[in-house]
C-alpha positions in Angstrom: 64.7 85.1 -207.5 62.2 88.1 -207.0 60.7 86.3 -203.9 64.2 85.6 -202.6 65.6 88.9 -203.2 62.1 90.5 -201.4 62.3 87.8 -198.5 66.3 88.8 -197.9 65.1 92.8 -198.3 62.2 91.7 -195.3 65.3 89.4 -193.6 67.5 93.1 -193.4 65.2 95.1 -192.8 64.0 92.7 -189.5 67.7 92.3 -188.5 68.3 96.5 -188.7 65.3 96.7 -186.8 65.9 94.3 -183.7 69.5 96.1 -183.5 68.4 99.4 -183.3 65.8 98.4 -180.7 68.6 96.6 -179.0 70.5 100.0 -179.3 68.0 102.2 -177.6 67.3 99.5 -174.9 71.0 100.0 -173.8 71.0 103.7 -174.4 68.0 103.3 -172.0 69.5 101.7 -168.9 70.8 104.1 -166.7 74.3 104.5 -165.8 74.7 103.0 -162.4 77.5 104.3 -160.0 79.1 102.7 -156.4 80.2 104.9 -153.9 81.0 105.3 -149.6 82.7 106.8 -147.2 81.8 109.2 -144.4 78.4 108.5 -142.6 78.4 112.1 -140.6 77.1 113.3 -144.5 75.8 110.3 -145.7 71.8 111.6 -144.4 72.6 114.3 -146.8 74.3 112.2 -149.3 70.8 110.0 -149.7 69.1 112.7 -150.1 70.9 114.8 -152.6 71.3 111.1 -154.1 67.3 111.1 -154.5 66.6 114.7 -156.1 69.4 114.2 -158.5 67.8 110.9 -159.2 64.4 112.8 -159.4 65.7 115.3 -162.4 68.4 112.9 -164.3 66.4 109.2 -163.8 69.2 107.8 -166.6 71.6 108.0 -163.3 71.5 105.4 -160.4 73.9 106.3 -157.5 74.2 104.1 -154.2 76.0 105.1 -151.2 77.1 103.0 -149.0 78.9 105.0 -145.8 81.3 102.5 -144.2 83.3 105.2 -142.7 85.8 107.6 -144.5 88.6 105.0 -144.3 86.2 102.4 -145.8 85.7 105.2 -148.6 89.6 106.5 -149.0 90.2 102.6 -149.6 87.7 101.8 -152.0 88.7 104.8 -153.7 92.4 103.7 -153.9 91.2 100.3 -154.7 89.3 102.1 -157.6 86.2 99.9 -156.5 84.2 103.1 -155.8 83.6 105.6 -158.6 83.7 108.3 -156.0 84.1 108.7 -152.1 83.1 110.4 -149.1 85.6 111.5 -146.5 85.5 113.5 -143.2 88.9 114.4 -143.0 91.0 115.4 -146.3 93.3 112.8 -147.5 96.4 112.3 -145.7 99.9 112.8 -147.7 99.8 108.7 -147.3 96.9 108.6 -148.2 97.4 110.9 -152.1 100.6 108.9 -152.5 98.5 105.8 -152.5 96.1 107.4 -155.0 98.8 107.7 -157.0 99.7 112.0 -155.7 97.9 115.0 -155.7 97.3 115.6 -159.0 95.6 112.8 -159.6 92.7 113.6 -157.0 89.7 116.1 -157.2 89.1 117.1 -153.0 86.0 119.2 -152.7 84.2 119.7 -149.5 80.2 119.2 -150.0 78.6 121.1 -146.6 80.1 121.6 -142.9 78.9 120.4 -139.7 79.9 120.9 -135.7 81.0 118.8 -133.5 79.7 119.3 -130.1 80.1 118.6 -126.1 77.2 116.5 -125.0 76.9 115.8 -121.3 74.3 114.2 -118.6 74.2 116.0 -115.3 71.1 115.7 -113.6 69.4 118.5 -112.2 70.6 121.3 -114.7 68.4 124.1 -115.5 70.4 125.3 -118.0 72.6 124.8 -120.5 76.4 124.2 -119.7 79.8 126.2 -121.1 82.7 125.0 -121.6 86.4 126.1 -123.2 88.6 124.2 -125.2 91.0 124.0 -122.1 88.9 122.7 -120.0 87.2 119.4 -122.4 91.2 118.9 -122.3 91.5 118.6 -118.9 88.0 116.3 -118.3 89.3 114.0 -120.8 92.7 113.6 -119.4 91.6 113.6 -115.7 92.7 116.6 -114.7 89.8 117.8 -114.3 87.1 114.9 -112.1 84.6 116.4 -110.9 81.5 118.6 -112.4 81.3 120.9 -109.4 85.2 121.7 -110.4 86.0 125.6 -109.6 86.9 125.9 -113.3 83.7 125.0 -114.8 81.6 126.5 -111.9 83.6 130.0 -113.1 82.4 129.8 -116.2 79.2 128.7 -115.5 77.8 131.2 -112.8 74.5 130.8 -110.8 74.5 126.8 -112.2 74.0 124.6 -109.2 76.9 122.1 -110.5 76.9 118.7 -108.5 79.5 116.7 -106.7 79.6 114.1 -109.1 82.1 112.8 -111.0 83.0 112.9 -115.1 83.3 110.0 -117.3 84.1 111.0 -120.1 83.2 109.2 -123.5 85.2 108.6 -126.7 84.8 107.4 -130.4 86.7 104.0 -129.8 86.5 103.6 -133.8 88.5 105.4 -136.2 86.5 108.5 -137.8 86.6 111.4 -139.2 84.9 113.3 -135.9 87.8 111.8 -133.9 90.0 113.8 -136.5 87.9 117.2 -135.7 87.8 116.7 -132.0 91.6 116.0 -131.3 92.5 118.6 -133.8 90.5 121.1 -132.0 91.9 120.1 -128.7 95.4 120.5 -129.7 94.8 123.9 -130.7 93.7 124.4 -126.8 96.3 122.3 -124.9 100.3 122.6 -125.5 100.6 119.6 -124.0 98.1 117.0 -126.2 101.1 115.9 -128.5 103.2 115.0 -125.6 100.6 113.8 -123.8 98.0 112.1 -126.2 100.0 111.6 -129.5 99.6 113.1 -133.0 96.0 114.1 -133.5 94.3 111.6 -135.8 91.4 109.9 -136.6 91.7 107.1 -133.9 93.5 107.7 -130.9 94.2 106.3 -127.3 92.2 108.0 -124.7 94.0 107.5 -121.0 90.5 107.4 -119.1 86.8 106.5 -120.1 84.7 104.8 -122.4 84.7 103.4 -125.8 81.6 103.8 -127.9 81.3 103.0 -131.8 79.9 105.9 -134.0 77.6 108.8 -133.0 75.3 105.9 -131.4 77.3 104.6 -129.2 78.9 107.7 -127.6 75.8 109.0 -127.3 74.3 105.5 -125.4 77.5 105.8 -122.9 76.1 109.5 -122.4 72.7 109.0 -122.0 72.9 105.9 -119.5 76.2 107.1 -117.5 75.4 110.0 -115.1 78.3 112.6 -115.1 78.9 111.2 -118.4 80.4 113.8 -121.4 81.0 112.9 -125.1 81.7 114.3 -128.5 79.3 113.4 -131.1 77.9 115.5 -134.4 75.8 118.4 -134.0 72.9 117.2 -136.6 72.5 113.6 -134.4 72.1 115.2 -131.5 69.4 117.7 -133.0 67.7 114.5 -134.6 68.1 112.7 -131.5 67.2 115.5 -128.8 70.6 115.1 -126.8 71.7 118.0 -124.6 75.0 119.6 -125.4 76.6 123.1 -124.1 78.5 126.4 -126.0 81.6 126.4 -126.1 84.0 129.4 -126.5 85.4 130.1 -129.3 88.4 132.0 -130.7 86.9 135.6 -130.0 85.6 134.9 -126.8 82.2 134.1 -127.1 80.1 131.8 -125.8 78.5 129.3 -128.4 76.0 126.7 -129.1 76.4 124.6 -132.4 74.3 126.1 -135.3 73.9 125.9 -138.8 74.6 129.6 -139.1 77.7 129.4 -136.6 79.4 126.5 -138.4 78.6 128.4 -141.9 80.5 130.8 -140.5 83.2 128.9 -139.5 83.4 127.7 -143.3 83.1 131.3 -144.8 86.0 132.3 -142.7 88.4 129.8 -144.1 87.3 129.7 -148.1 90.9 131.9 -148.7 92.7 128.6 -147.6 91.0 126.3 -150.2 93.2 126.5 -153.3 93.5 124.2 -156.4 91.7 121.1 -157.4 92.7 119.3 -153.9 90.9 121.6 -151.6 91.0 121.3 -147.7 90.9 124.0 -145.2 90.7 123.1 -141.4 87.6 125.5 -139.5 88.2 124.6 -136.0 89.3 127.7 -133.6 88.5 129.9 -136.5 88.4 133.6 -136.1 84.6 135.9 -135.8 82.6 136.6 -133.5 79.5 134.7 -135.1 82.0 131.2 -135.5 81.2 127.6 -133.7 85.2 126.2 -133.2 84.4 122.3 -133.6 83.7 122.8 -136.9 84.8 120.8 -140.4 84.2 120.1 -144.1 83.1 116.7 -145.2 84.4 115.9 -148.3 84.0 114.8 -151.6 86.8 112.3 -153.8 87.2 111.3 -156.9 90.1 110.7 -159.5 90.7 113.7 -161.7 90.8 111.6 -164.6 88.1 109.3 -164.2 89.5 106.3 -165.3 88.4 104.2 -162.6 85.1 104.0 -164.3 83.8 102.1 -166.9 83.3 104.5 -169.6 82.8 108.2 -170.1 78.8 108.0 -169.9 80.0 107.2 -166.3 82.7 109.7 -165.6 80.1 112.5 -166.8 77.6 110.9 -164.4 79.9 111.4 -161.1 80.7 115.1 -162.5 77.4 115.9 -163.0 76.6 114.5 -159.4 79.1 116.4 -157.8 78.2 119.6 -159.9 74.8 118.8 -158.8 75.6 117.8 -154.9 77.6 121.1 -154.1 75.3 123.7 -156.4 71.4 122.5 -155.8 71.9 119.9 -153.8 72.5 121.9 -151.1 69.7 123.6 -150.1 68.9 120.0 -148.5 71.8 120.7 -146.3 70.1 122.8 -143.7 66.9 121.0 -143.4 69.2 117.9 -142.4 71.3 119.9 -139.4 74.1 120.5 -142.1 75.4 124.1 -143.1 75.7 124.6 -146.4 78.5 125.5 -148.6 79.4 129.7 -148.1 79.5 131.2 -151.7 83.3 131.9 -151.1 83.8 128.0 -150.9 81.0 127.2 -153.8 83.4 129.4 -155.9 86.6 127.4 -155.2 84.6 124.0 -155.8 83.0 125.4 -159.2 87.0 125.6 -160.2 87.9 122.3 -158.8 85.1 120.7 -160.4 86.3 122.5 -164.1 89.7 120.3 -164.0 87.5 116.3 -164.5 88.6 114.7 -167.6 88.4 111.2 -169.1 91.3 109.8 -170.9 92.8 112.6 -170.8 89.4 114.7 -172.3 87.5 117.6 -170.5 84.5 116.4 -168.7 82.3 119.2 -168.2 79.5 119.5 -165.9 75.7 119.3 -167.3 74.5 122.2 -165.3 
């Protein structure tokens, strides 16, 4: 009996041990977490994605871009724990998330959309006005040596060449800038061009898909002008002009101008769904093709597995829009104005899971 009783004392003792190993070994394996959406961010994205990774290794995040519609629908599909967006959700779009107050909308940086253009034999950079990118895209305007641009643009040697004028012929969330910008400069672009949106029918020109194919179209087409994003056409050394902006002035995309443009608008961001629109914004020192990117997630992350998950996407989006961001301008991104940071920190305070407070690990 006594060498039963010790070999069932060794037996439970064995069996306590292998499940506490087995305990730690899950403890151990790092939360892993799905998300996409927006590719104008997702450089920053990876890389915010890798220094988080670098200081919390228990946390594994992919992103995989797709587009901000790919990333509002896996959202709604809650097959993505979180999602990246250009444009701020639509009313449709919250409805089919179930409203408002189930969402958290915070923007993570800002970035400029800008007027790129191939005309040979330029010495210097180009202007342009709001009015005018109207009227080259809807043919009123065909020709670069046009008495409107040459008046704007005095001493430059424009040619006798025609414009063809390039478009995103997917649907995007620079599409969504662009238009939105142009409406604020034409009268006529609803009755002419339609409700400003994310994809929309261009009457002349032609179709490229993403940043890379506007830009191709550009480079290979003399006379050629497209839209594209301000940090791939820093990365990819593509020419593009100022344009004027609400207080007159004459402006190249920056980092510092489309900060500016952010800063401006941080009194307009209120609640936990925040969007503000900076196009055409007001100052001096502010580039007007200028947005937020945006960050999406459920307020009460029940889309994810478990809480050890919903803590993970709060703690990445604490992380992403706090530290993260000093990445921001090394990639062509501006960062997030302390004004906005504020608003965010707020937004961020209203997570929970199951109904509990999930508060960031700072």
């Amino acid at each position: 009996m006594k060498l039963f009783a010790k070999l069932s004392i060794i037996g439970a003792l064995a069996l306590g041990m292998s499940l506490a190993l087995n305990s730690v070994a899950k403890a151990a394996e790092p939360v892993k977490i799905t998300a996409a959406g927006a590719t104008f961010p997702q450089p920053l994205y990876e890389s915010i994605i890798g220094q988080f990774h670098a200081v919390r290794s228990d946390i594994t995040i992919t992103y995989g871009g797709g587009g901000s519609g790919a990333g509002v629908k896996g959202l709604t599909d809650k097959t993505l724990a979180w999602a990246g967006s250009d444009s701020p959700l639509s009313a449709a779009e919250l409805q089919g998330a179930g409203g408002a107050d189930n969402i958290i909308q915070v923007p993570s940086c800002s970035g400029g959309i800008v007027p790129a253009y191939n005309v040979p034999g330029l010495s210097a950079d180009l202007n342009f006005t709001g009015e005018i990118i109207y009227d080259m895209y809807v043919g009123k305007i065909t020709k670069w040596n046009d008495a409107q641009i040459a008046a704007i643009n005095p001493g430059v040697n424009l040619p006798d060449l025609a414009i063809t004028p390039a478009y995103r012929s997917d649907g995007s969330g620079t599409n969504f800038v662009w238009t939105n910008y142009l409406a604020t400069q034409s009268p006529e672009f609803v009755s002419v061009l339609g409700v400003p949106a994310k994809q929309i029918k261009w009457p002349l020109g032609q179709g490229g898909t993403g940043n890379p194919g506007v830009a191709a179209i550009v480079k290979q087409t003399p006379g050629a002008i497209g839209y594209i994003e301000q940090n791939f056409a820093d990365k990819n050394g593509i020419n593009y002009g100022a344009v004027k902006n609400k207080a007159g002035k004459f402006l190249k995309a920056s980092i510092a101008g489309v900060a500016a443009a952010g800063g401006s608008a941080a009194g307009k961001l209120t609640g936990h769904v925040l969007k503000a629109n900076i196009w055409d914004q007001a100052g001096d020192d502010a580039y007007p093709i200028a947005s937020f990117t945006y960050l999406l997630a459920y307020k009460d992350l029940n889309n994810v597995k478990s809480k050890d998950e919903a803590q993970a996407v709060v703690d990445f989006f604490w992380y992403a829009t706090h530290d993260g961001q000093k990445a921001a301008p090394g990639l062509f991104y501006a960062p997030l104005a302390p004004a906005v940071q504020a608003k965010v920190e707020a937004a961020l305070a209203e997570f929970t899971y199951q109904g509990q407070p999930i508060t960031p690990t700072k």
